[in-house]
Structures are given as C-alpha cells and as structure tokens.
C-alpha positions in Angstrom: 0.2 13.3 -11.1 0.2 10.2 -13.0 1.7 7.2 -11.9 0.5 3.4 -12.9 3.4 1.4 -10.7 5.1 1.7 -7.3 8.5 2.8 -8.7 6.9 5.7 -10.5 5.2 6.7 -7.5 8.3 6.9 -5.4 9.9 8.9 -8.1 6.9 11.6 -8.0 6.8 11.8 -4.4 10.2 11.2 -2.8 11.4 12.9 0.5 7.7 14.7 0.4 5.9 12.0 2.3 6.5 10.3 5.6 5.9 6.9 6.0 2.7 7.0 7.2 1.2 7.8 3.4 2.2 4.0 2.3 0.5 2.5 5.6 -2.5 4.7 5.2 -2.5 4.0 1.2 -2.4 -0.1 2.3 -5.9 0.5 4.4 -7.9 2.3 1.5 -6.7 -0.2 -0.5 -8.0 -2.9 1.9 -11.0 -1.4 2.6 -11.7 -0.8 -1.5 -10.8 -4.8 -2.2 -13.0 -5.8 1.2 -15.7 -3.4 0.0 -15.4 -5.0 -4.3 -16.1 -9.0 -3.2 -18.6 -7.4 -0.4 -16.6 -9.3 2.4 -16.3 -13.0 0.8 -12.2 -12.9 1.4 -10.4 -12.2 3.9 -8.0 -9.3 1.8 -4.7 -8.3 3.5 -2.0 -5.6 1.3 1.3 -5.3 1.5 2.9 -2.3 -0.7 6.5 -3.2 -1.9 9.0 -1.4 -4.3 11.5 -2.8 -5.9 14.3 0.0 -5.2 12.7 0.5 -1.7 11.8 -2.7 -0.4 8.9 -3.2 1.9 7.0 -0.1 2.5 3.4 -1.0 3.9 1.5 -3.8 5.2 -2.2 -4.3 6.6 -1.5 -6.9 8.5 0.9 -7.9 11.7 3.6 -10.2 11.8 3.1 -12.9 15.3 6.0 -13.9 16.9 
C-alpha cells in the first residue's frame, strides 16, 4: 500500500476500517512528533480529509 496524502488513503482503505484506525493513527503520530523535538512542544494532531471532513483529533474540545 502506498499512499502519500489523506485522500489517497481513504480511497485504499474505505468501508475496511472503523473509525477507531484514524484516532489510533492521531496518537502514534503524537507520540512520533512528542518523541522527534524530545518533549520541547506541546504537539496535538488532528487528521482531516477534504472529502471526509474531520476524522481524528488528539485532543478534547472544553465546553
């Protein structure tokens, strides 16, 4: 599988992955960034598609 962007992702893997994949993908990506500037910055993710909209985020919305 070879994908460089989001929409080419969701084109791969459509209707074979629940949504859980894009919040898990959000942490390793937060914990890869976190892990590359060895914990200088705060790093939050958020995944977003253009055809899909949101689809992941690392961090909570207060209200």
């Amino acid at each position: 599988m070879n994908a460089n962007t989001t929409e080419e992702i969701l084109d791969l893997i459509e209707g074979k992955v629940g949504k859980d994949f894009f919040e898990n993908l959000a942490l390793r990506i937060k914990e890869k960034c976190t892990q590359y500037v060895k914990g200088c910055l705060e790093v939050e993710v958020e995944i977003f598609s253009l055809k899909k909209g949101h689809l992941a985020k690392t961090w909570s919305d207060f209200k």
